[in-house]
PDB file of N, CA, C and O in Angstrom:
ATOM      1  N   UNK A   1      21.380 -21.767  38.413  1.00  0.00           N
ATOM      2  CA  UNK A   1      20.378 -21.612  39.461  1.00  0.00           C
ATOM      3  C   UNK A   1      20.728 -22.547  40.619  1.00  0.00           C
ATOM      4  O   UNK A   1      21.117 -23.669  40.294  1.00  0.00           O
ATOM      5  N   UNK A   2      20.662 -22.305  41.700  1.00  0.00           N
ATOM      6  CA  UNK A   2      20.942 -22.525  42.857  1.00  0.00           C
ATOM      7  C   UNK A   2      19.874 -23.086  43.344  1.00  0.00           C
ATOM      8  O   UNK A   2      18.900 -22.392  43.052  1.00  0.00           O
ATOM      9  N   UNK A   3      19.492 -24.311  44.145  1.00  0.00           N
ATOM     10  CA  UNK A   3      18.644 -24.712  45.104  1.00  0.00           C
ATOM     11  C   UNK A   3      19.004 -25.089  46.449  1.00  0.00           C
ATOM     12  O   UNK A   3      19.920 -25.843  46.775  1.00  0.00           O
ATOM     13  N   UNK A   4      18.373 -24.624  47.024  1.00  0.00           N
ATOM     14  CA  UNK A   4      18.294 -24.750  48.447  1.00  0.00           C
ATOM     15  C   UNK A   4      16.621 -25.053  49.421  1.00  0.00           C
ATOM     16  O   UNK A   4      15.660 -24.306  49.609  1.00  0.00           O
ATOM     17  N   UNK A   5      16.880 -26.384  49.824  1.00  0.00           N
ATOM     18  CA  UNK A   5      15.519 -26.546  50.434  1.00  0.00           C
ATOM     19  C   UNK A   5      15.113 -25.869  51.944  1.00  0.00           C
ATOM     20  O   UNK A   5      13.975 -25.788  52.405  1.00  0.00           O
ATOM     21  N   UNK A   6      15.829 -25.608  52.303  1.00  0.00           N
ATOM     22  CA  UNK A   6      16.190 -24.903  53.961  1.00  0.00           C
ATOM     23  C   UNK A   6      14.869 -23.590  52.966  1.00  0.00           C
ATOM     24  O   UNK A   6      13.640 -23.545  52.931  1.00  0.00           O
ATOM     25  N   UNK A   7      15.800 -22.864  52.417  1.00  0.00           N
ATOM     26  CA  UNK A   7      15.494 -21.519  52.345  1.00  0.00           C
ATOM     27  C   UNK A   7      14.512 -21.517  51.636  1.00  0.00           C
ATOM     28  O   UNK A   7      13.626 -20.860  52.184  1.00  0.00           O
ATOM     29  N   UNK A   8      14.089 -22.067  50.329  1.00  0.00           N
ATOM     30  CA  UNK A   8      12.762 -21.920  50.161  1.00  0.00           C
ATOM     31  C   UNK A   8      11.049 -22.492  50.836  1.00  0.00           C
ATOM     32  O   UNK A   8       9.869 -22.212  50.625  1.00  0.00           O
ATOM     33  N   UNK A   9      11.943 -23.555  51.846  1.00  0.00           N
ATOM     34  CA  UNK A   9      10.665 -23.756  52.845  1.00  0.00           C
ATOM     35  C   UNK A   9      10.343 -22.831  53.755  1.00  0.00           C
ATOM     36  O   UNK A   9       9.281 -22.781  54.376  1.00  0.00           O
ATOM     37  N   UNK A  10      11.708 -21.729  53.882  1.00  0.00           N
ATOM     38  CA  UNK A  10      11.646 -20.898  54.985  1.00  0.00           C
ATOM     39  C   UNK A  10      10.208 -19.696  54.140  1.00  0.00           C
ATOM     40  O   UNK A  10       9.066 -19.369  54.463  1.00  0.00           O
ATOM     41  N   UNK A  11      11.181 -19.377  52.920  1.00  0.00           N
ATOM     42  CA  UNK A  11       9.988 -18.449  52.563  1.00  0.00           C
ATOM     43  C   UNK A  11       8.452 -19.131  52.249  1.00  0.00           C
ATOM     44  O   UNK A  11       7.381 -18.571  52.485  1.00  0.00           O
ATOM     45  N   UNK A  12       8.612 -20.348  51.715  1.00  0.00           N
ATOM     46  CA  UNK A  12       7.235 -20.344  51.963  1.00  0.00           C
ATOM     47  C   UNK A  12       6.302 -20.690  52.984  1.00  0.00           C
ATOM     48  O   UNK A  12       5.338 -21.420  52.751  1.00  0.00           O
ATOM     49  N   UNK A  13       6.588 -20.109  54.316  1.00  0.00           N
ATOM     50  CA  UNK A  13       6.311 -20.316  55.272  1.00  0.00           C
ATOM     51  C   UNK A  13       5.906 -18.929  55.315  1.00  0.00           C
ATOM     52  O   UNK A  13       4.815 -18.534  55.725  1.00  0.00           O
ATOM     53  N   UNK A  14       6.881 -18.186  54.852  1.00  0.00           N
ATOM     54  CA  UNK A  14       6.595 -16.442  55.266  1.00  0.00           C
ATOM     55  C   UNK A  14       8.086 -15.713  55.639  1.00  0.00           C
ATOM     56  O   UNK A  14       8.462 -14.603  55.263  1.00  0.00           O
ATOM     57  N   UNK A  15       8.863 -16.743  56.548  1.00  0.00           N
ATOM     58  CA  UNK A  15       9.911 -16.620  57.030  1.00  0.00           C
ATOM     59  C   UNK A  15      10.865 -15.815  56.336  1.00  0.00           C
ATOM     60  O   UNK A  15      11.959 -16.361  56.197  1.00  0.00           O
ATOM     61  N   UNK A  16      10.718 -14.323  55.722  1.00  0.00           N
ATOM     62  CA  UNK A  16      11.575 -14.146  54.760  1.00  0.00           C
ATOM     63  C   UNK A  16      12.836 -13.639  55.718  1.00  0.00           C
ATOM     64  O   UNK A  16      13.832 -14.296  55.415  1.00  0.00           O
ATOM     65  N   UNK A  17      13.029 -12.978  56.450  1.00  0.00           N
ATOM     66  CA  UNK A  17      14.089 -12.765  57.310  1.00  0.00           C
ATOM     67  C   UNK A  17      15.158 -13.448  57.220  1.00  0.00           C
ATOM     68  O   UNK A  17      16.183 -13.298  56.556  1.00  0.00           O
ATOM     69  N   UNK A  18      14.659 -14.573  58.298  1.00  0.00           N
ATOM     70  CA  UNK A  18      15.677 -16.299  58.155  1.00  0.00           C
ATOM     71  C   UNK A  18      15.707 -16.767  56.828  1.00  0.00           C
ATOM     72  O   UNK A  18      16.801 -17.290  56.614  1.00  0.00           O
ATOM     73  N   UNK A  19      14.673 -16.811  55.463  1.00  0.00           N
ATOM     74  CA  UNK A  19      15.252 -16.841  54.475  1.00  0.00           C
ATOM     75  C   UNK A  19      16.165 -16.260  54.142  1.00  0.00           C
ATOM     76  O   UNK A  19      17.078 -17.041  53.872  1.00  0.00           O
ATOM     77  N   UNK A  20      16.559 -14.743  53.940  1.00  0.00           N
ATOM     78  CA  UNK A  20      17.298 -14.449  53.066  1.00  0.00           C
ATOM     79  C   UNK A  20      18.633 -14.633  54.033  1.00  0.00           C
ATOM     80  O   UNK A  20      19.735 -14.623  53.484  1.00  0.00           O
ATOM     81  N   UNK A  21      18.538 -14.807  55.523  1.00  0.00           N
ATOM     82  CA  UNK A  21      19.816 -15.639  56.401  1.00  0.00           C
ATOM     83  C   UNK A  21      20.387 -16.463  55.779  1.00  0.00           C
ATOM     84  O   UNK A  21      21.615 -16.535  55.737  1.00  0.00           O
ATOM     85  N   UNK A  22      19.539 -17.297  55.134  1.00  0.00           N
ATOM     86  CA  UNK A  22      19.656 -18.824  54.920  1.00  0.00           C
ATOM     87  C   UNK A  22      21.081 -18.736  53.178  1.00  0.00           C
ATOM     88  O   UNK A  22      22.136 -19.242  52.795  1.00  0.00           O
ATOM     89  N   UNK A  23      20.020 -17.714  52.751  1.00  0.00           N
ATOM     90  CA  UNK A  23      20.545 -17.551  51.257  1.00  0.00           C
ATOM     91  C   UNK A  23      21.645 -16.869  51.389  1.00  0.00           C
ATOM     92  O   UNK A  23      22.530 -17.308  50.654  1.00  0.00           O
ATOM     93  N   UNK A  24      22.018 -15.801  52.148  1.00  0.00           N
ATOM     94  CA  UNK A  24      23.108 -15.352  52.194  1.00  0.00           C
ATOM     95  C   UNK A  24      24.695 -16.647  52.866  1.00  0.00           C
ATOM     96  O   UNK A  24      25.904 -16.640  52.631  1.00  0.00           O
ATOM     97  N   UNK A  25      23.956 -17.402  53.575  1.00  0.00           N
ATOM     98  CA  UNK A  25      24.732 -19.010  53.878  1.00  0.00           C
ATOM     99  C   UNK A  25      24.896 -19.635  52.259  1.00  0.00           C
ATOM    100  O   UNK A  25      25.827 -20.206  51.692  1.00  0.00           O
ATOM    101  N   UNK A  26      24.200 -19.430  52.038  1.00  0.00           N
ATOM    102  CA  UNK A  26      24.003 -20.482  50.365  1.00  0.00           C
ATOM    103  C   UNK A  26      25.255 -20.178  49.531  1.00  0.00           C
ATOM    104  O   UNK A  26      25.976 -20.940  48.886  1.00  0.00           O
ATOM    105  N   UNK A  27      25.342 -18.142  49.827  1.00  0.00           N
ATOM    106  CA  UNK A  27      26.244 -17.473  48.708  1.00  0.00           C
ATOM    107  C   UNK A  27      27.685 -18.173  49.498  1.00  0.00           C
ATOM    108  O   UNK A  27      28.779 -18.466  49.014  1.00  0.00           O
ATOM    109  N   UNK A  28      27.407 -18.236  50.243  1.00  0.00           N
ATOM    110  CA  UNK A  28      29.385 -18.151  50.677  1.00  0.00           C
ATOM    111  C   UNK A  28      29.664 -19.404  50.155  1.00  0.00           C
ATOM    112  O   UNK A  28      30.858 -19.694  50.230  1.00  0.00           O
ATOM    113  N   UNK A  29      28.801 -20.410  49.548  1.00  0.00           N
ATOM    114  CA  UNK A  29      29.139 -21.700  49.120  1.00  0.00           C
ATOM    115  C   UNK A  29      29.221 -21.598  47.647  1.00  0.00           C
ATOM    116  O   UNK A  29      29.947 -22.382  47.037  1.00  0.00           O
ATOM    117  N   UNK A  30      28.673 -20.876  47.151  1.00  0.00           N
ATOM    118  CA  UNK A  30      28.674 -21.117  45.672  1.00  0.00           C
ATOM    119  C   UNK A  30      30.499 -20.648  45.285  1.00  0.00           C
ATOM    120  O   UNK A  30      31.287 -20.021  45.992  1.00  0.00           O
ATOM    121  N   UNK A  31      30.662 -21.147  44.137  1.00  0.00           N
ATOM    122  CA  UNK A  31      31.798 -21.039  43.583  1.00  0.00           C
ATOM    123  C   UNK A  31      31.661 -20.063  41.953  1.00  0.00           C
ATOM    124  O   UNK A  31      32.479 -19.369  41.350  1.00  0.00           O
ATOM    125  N   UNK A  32      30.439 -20.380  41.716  1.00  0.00           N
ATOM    126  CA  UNK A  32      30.678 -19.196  40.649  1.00  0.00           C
ATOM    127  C   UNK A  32      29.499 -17.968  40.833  1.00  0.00           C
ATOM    128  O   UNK A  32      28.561 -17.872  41.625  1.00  0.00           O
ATOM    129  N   UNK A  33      29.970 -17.097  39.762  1.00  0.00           N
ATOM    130  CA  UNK A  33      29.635 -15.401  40.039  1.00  0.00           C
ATOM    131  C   UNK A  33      28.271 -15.794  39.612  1.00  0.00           C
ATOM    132  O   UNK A  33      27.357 -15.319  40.285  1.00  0.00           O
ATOM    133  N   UNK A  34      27.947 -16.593  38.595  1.00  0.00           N
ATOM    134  CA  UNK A  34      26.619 -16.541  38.248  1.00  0.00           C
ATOM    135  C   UNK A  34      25.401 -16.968  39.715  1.00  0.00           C
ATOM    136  O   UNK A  34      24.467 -16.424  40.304  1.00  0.00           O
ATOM    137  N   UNK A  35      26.092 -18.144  39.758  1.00  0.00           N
ATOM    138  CA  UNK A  35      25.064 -18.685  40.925  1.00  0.00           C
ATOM    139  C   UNK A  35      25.567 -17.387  41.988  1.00  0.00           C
ATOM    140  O   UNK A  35      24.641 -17.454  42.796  1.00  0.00           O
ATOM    141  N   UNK A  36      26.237 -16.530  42.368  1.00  0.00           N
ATOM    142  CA  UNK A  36      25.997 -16.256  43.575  1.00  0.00           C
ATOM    143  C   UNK A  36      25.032 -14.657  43.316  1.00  0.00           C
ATOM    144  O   UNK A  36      24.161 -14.371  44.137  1.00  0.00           O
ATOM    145  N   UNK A  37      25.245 -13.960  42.417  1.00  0.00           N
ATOM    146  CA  UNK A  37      24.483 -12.962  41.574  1.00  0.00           C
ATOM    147  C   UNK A  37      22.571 -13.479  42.005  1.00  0.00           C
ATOM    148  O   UNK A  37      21.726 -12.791  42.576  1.00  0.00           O
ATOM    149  N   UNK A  38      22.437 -14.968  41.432  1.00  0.00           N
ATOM    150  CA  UNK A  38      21.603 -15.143  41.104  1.00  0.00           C
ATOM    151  C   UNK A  38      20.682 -15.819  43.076  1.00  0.00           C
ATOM    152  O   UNK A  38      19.506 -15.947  43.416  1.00  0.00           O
ATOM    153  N   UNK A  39      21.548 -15.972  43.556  1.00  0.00           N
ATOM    154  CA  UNK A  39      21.380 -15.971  45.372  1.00  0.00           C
ATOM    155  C   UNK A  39      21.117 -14.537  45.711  1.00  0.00           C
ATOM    156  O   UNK A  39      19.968 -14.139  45.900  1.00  0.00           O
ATOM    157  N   UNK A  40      22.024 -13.856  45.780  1.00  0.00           N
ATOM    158  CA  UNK A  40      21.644 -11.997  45.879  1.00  0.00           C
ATOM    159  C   UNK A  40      20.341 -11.623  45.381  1.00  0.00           C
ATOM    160  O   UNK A  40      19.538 -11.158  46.189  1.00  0.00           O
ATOM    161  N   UNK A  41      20.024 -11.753  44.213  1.00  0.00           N
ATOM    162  CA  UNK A  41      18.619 -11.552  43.528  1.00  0.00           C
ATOM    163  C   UNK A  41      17.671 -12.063  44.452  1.00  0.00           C
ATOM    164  O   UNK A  41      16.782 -11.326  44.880  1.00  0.00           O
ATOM    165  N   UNK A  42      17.801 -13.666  44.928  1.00  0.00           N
ATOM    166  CA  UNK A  42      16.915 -14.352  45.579  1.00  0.00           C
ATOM    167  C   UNK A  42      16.718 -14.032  47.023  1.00  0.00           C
ATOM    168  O   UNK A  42      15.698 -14.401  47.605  1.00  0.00           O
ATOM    169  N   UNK A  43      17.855 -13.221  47.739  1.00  0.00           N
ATOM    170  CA  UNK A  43      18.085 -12.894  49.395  1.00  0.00           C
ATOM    171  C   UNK A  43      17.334 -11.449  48.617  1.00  0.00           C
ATOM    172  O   UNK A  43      16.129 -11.688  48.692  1.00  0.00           O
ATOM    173  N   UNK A  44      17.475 -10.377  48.067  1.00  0.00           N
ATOM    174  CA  UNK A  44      17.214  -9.063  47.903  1.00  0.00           C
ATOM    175  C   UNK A  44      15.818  -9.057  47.769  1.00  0.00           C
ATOM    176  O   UNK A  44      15.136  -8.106  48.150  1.00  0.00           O
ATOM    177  N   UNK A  45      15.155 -10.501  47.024  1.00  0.00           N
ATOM    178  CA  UNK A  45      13.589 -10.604  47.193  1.00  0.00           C
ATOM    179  C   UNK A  45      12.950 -11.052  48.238  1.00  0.00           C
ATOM    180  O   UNK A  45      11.738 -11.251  48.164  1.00  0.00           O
ATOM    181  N   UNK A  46      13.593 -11.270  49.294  1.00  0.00           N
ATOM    182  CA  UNK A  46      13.192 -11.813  50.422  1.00  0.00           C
ATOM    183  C   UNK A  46      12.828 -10.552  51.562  1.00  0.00           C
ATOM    184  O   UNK A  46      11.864 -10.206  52.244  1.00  0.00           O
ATOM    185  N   UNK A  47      14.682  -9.968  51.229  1.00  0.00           N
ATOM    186  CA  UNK A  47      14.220  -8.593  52.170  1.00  0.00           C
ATOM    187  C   UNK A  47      13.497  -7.891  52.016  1.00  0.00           C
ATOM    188  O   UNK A  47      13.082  -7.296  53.011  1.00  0.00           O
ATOM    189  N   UNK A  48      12.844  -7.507  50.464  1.00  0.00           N
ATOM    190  CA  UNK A  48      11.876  -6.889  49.984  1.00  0.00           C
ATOM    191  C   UNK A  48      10.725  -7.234  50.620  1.00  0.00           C
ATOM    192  O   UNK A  48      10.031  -6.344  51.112  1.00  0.00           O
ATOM    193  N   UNK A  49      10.363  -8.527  50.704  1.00  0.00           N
ATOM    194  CA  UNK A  49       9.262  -8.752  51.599  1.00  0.00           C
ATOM    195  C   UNK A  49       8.694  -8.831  52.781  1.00  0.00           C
ATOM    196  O   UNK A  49       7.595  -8.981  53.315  1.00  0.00           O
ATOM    197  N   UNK A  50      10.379  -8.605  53.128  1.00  0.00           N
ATOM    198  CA  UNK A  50      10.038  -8.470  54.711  1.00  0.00           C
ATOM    199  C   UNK A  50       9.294  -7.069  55.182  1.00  0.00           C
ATOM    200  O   UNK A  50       8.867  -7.068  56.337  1.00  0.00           O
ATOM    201  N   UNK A  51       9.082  -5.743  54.297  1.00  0.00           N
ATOM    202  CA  UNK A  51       9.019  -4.842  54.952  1.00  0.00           C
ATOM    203  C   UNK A  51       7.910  -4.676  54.929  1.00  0.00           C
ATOM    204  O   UNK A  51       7.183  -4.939  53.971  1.00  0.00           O
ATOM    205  N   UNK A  52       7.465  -4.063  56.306  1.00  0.00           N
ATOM    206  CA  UNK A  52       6.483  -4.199  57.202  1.00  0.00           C
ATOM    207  C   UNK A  52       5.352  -2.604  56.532  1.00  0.00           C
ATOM    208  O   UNK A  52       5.700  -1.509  56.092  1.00  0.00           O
ATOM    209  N   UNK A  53       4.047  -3.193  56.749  1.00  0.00           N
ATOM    210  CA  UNK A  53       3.056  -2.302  56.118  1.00  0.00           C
ATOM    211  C   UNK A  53       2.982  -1.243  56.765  1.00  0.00           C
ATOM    212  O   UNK A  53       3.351  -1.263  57.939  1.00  0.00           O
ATOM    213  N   UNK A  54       2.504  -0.071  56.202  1.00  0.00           N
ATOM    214  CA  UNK A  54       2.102   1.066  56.760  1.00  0.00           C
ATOM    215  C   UNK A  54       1.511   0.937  58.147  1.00  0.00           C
ATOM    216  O   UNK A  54       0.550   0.179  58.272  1.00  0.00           O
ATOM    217  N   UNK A  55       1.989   1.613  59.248  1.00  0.00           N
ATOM    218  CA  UNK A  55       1.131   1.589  60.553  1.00  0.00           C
ATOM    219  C   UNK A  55      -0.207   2.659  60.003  1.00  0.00           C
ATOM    220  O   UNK A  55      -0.222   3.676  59.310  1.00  0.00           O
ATOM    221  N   UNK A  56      -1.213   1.900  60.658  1.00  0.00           N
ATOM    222  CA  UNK A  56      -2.009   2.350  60.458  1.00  0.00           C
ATOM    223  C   UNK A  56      -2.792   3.779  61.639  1.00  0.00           C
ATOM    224  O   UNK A  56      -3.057   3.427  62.788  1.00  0.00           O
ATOM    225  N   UNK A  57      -3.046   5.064  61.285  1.00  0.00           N
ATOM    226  CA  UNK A  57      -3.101   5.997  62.512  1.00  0.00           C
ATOM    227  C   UNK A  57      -4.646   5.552  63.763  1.00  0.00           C
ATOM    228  O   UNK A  57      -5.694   4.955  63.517  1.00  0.00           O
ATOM    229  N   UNK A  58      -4.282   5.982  64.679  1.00  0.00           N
ATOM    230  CA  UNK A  58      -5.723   5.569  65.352  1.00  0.00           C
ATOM    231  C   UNK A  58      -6.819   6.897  64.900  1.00  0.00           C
ATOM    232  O   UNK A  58      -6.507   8.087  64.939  1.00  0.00           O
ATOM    233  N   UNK A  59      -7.988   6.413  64.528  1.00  0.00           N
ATOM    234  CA  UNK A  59      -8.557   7.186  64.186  1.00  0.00           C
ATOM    235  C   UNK A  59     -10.170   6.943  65.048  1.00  0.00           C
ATOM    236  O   UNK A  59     -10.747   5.892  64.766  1.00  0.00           O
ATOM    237  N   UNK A  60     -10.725   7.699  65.860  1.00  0.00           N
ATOM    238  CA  UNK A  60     -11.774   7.460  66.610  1.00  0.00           C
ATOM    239  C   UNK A  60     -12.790   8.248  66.543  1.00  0.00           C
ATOM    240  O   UNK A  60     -13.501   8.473  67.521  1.00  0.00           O
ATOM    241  N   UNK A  61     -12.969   8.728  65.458  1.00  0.00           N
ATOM    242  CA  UNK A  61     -13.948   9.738  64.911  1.00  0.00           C
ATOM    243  C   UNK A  61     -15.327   8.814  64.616  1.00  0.00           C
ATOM    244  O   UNK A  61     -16.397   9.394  64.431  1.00  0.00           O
ATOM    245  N   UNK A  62     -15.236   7.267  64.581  1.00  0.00           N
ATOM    246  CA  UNK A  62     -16.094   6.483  64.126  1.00  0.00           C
ATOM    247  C   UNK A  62     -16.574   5.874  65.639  1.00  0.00           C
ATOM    248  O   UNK A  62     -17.697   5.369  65.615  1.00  0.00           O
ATOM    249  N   UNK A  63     -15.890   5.851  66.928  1.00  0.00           N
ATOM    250  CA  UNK A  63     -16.252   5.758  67.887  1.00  0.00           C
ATOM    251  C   UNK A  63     -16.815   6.782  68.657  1.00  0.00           C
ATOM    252  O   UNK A  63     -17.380   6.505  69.715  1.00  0.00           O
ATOM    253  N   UNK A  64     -16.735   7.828  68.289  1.00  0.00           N
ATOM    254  CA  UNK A  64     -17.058   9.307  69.056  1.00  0.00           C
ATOM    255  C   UNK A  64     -18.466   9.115  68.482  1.00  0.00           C
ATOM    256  O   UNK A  64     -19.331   9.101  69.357  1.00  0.00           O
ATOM    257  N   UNK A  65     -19.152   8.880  66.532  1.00  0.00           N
ATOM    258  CA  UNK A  65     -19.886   8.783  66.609  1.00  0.00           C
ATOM    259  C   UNK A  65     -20.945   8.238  67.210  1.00  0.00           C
ATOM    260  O   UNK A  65     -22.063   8.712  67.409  1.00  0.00           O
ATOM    261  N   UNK A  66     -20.235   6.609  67.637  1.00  0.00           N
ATOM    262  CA  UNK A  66     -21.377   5.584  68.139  1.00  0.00           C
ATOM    263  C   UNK A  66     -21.941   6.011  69.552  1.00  0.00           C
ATOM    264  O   UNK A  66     -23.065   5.845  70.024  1.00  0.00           O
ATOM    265  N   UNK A  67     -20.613   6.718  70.178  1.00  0.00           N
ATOM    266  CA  UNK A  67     -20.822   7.063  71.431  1.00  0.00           C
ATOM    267  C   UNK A  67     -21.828   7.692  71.875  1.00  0.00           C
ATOM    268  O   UNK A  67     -22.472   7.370  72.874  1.00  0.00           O
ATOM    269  N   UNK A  68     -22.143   9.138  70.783  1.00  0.00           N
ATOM    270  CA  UNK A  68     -23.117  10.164  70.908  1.00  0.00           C
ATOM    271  C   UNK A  68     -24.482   9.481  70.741  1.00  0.00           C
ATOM    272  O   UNK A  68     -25.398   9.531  71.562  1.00  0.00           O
ATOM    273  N   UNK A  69     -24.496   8.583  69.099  1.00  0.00           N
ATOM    274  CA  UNK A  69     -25.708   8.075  68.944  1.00  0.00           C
ATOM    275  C   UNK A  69     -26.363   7.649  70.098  1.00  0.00           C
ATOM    276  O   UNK A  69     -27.406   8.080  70.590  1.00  0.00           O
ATOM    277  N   UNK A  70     -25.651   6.780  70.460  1.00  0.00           N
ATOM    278  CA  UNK A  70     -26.041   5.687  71.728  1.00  0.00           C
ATOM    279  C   UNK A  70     -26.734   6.917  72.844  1.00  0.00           C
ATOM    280  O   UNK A  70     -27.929   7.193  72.950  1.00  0.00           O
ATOM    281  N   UNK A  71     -25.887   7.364  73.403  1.00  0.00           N
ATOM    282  CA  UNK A  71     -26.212   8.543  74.347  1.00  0.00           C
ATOM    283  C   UNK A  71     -27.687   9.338  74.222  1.00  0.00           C
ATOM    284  O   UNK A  71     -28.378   9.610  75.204  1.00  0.00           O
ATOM    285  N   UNK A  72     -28.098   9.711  72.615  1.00  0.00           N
ATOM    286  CA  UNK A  72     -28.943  10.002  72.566  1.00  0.00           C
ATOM    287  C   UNK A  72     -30.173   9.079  72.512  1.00  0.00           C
ATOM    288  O   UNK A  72     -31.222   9.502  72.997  1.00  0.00           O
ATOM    289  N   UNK A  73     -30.128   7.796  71.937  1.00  0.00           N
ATOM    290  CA  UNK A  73     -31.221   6.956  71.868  1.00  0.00           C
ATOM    291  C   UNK A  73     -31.663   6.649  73.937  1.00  0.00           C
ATOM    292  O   UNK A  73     -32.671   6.463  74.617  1.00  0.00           O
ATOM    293  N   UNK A  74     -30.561   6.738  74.095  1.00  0.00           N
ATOM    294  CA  UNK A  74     -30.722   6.296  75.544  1.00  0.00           C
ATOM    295  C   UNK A  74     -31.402   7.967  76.185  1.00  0.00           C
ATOM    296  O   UNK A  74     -32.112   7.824  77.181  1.00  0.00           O
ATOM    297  N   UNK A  75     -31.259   9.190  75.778  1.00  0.00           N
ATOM    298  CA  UNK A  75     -31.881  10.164  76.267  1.00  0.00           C
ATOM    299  C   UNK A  75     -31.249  10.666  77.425  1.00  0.00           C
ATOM    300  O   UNK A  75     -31.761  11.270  78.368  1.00  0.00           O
ATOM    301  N   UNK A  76     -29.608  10.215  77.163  1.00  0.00           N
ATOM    302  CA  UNK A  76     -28.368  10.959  78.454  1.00  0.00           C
ATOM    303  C   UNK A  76     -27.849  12.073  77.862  1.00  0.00           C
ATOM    304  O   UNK A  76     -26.999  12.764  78.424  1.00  0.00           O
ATOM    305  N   UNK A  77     -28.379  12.363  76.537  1.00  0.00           N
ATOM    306  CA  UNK A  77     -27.567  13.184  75.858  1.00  0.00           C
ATOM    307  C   UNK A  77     -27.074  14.534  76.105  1.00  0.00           C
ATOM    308  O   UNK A  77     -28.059  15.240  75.889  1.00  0.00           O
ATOM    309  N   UNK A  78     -25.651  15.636  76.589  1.00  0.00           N
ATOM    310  CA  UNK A  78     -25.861  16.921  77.057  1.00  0.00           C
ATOM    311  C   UNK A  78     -24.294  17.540  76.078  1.00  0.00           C
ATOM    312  O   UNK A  78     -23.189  17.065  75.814  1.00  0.00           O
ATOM    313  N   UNK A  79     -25.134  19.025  75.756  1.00  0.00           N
ATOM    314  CA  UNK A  79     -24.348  19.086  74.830  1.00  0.00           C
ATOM    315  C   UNK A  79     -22.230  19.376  75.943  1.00  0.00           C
ATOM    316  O   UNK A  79     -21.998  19.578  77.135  1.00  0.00           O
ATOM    317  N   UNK A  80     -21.670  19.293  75.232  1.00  0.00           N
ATOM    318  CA  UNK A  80     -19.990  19.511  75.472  1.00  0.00           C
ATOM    319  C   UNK A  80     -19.979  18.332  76.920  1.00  0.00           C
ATOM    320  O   UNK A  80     -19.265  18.604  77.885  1.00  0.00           O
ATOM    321  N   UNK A  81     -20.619  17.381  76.915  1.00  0.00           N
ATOM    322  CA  UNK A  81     -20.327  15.943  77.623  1.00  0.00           C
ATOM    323  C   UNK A  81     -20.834  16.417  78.952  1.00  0.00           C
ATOM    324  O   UNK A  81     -20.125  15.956  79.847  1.00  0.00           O
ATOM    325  N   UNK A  82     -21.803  17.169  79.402  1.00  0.00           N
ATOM    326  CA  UNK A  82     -22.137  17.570  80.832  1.00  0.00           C
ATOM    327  C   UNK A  82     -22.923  16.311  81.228  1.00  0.00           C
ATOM    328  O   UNK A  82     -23.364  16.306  82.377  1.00  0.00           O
ATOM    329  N   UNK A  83     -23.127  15.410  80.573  1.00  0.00           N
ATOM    330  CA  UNK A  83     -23.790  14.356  81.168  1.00  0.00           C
ATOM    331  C   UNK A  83     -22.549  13.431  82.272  1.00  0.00           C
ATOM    332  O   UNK A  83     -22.887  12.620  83.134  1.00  0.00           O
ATOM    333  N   UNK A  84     -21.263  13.786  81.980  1.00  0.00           N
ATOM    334  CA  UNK A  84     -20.529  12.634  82.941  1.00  0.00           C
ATOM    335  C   UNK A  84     -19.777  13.796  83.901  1.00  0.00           C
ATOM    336  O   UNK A  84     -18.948  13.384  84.712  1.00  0.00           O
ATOM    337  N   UNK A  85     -20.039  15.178  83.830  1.00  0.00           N
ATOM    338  CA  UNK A  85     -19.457  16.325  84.760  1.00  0.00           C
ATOM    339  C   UNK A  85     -20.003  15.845  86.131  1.00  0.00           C
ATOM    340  O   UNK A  85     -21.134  15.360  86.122  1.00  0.00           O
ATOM    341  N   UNK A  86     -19.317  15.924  87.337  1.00  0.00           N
ATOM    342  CA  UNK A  86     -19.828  16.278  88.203  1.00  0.00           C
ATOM    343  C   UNK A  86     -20.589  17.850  88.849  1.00  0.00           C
ATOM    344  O   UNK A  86     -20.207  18.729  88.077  1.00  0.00           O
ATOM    345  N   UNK A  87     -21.114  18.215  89.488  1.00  0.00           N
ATOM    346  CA  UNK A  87     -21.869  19.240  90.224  1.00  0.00           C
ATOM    347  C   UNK A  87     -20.641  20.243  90.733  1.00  0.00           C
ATOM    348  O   UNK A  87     -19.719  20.325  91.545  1.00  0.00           O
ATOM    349  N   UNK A  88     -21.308  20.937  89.660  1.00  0.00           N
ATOM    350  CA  UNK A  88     -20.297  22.562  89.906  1.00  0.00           C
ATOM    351  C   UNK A  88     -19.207  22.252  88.779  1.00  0.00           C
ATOM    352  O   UNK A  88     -18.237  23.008  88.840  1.00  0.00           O
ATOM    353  N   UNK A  89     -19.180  21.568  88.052  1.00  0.00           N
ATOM    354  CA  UNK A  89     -17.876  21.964  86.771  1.00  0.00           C
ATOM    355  C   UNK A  89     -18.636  22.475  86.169  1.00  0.00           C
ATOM    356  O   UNK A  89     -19.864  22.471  86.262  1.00  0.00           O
ATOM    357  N   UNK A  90     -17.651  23.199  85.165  1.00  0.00           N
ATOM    358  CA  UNK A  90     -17.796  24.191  84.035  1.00  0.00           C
ATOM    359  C   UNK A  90     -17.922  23.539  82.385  1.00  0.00           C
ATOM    360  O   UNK A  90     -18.041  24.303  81.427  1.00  0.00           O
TER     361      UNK A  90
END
């Protein structure tokens, strides 16, 4: 097992990116297959974490509601939005 303080302060920071930078620096130093196997494992869990969550879609079906509510408590309410038409649209 291999230690490196660079790289595990990096990840526990969050930094997995520049971690597994760091670890892939680590491998070119090691001299045997075990320790460098066992660096790969440790850079391959890093990149793993780097990947970024589902974007999430915009969804405004929950604002369309508030919009209407509002509209109606206030008593602007017209149906297909004729309340913000100007004079003579359709």
């Amino acid at each position: 097992m291999v230690n490196d303080s660079k790289a595990e302060a990096l990840e526990a920071k969050g930094l997995y990116r520049r971690a597994a930078t760091r670890w892939q620096e680590v491998m070119m130093l090691c001299a045997e297959d075990d320790d460098r196997e066992w660096v790969k494992q440790r850079r391959d869990t890093c990149l793993t974490n780097v990947k970024r969550p589902p974007v999430k879609t915009d969804d405004y079906g929950d604002l369309h509601k508030a919009v209407t509510e509002t509209q109606h408590r206030m008593g602007i309410a017209q149906p297909n939005g004729n309340a913000f038409r100007l004079n003579g649209g359709k």
